[in-house]
VOBA-1610 file (N, C-alpha, C; in pm, whole numbers, padded with zeros to 5 digits, always signed):
BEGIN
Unk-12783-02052-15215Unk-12872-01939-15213Unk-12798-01811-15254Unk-12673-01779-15203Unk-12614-01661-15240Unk-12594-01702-15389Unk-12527-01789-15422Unk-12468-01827-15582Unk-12596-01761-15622Unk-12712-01814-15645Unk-12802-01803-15708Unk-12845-01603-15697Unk-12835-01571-15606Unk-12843-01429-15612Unk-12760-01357-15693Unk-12606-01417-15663Unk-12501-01342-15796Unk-12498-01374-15890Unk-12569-01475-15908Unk-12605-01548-16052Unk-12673-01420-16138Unk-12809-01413-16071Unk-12890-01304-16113Unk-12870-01177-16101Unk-12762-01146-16026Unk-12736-01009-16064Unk-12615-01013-16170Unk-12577-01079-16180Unk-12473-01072-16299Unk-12559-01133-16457Unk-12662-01171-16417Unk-12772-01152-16592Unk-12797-01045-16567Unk-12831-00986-16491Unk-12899-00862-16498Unk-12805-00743-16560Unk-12689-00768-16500Unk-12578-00685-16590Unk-12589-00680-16679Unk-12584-00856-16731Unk-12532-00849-16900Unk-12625-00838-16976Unk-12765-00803-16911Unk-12928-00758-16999Unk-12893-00608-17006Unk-12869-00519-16877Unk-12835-00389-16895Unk-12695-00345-16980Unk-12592-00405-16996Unk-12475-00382-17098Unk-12559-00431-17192Unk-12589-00482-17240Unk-12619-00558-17376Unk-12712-00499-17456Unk-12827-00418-17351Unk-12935-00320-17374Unk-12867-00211-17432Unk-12756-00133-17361Unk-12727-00003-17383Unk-12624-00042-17501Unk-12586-00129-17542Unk-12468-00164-17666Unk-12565-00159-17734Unk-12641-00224-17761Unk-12760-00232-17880Unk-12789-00150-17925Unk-12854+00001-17822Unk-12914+00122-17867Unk-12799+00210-17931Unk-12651+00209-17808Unk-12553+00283-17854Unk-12467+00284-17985Unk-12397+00137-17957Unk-12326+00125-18096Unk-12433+00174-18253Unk-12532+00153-18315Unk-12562+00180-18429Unk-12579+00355-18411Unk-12592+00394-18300Unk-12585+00588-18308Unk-12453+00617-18318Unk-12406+00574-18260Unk-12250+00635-18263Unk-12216+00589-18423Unk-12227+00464-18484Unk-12168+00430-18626Unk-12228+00488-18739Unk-12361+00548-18707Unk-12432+00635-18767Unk-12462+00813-18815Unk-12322+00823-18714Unk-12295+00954-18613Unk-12144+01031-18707Unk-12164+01114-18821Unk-12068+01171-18896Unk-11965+01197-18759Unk-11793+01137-18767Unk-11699+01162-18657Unk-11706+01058-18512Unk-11841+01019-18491Unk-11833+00999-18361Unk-11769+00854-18346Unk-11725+00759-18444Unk-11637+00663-18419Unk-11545+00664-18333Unk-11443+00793-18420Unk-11335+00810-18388Unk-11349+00846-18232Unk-11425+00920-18175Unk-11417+01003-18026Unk-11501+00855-17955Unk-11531+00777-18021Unk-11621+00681-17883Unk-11535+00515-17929Unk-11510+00516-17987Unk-11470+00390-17998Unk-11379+00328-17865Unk-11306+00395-17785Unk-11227+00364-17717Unk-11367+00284-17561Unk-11470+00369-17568Unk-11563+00344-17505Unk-11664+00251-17565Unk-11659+00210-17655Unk-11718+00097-17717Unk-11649-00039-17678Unk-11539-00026-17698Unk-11419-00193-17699Unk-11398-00152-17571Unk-11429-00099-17460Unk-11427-00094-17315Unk-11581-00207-17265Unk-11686-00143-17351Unk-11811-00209-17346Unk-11815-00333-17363Unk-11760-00370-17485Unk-11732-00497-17514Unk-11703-00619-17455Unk-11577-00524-17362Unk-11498-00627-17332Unk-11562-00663-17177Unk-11618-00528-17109Unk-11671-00579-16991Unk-11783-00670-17002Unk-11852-00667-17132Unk-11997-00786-17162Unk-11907-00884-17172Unk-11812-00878-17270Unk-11749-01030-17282Unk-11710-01077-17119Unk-11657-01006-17037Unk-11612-01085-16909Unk-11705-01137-16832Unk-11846-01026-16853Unk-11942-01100-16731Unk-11973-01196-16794Unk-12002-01241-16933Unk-12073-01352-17008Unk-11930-01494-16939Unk-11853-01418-16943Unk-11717-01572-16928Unk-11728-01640-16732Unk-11746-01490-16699Unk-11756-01451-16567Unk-11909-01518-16519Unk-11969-01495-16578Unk-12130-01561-16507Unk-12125-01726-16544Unk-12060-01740-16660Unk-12019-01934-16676Unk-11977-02000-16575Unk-11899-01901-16479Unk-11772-01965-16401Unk-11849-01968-16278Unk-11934-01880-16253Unk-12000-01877-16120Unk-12092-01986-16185Unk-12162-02007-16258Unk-12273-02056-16304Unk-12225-02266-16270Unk-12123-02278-16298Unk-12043-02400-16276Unk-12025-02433-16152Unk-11993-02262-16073Unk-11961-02349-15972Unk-12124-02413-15866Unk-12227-02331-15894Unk-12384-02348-15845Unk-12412-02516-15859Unk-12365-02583-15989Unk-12411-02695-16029Unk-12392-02793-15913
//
């Protein structure tokens, strides 16, 4: 029962990161300069979607 609760809050993360990468990244790449000043906050984004996606597998395995 708990698994299954952190299950779902950790999609829910990676619907809300994944939401705000979507809208963000093409403004910022669209954005005369703003690469340079956000990028560091982009590959921060990234990398926290990439962990919950690796991160929700691992919980997700252990539920089975």
């Amino acid at each position: 029962m708990l698994i299954n609760l952190a299950l779902q809050l950790l999609v829910l993360g990676i619907v809300i990161i994944s939401t705000l990468l979507t809208v963000t990244v093409p403004i910022i790449l669209a954005s005369p300069g703003q690469w340079e000043q956000s990028k560091n906050l982009i590959y921060t984004g990234a990398g926290i979607w990439a962990g919950l996606i690796i991160f929700t597998g691992f919980i997700n395995s252990l539920a089975t």
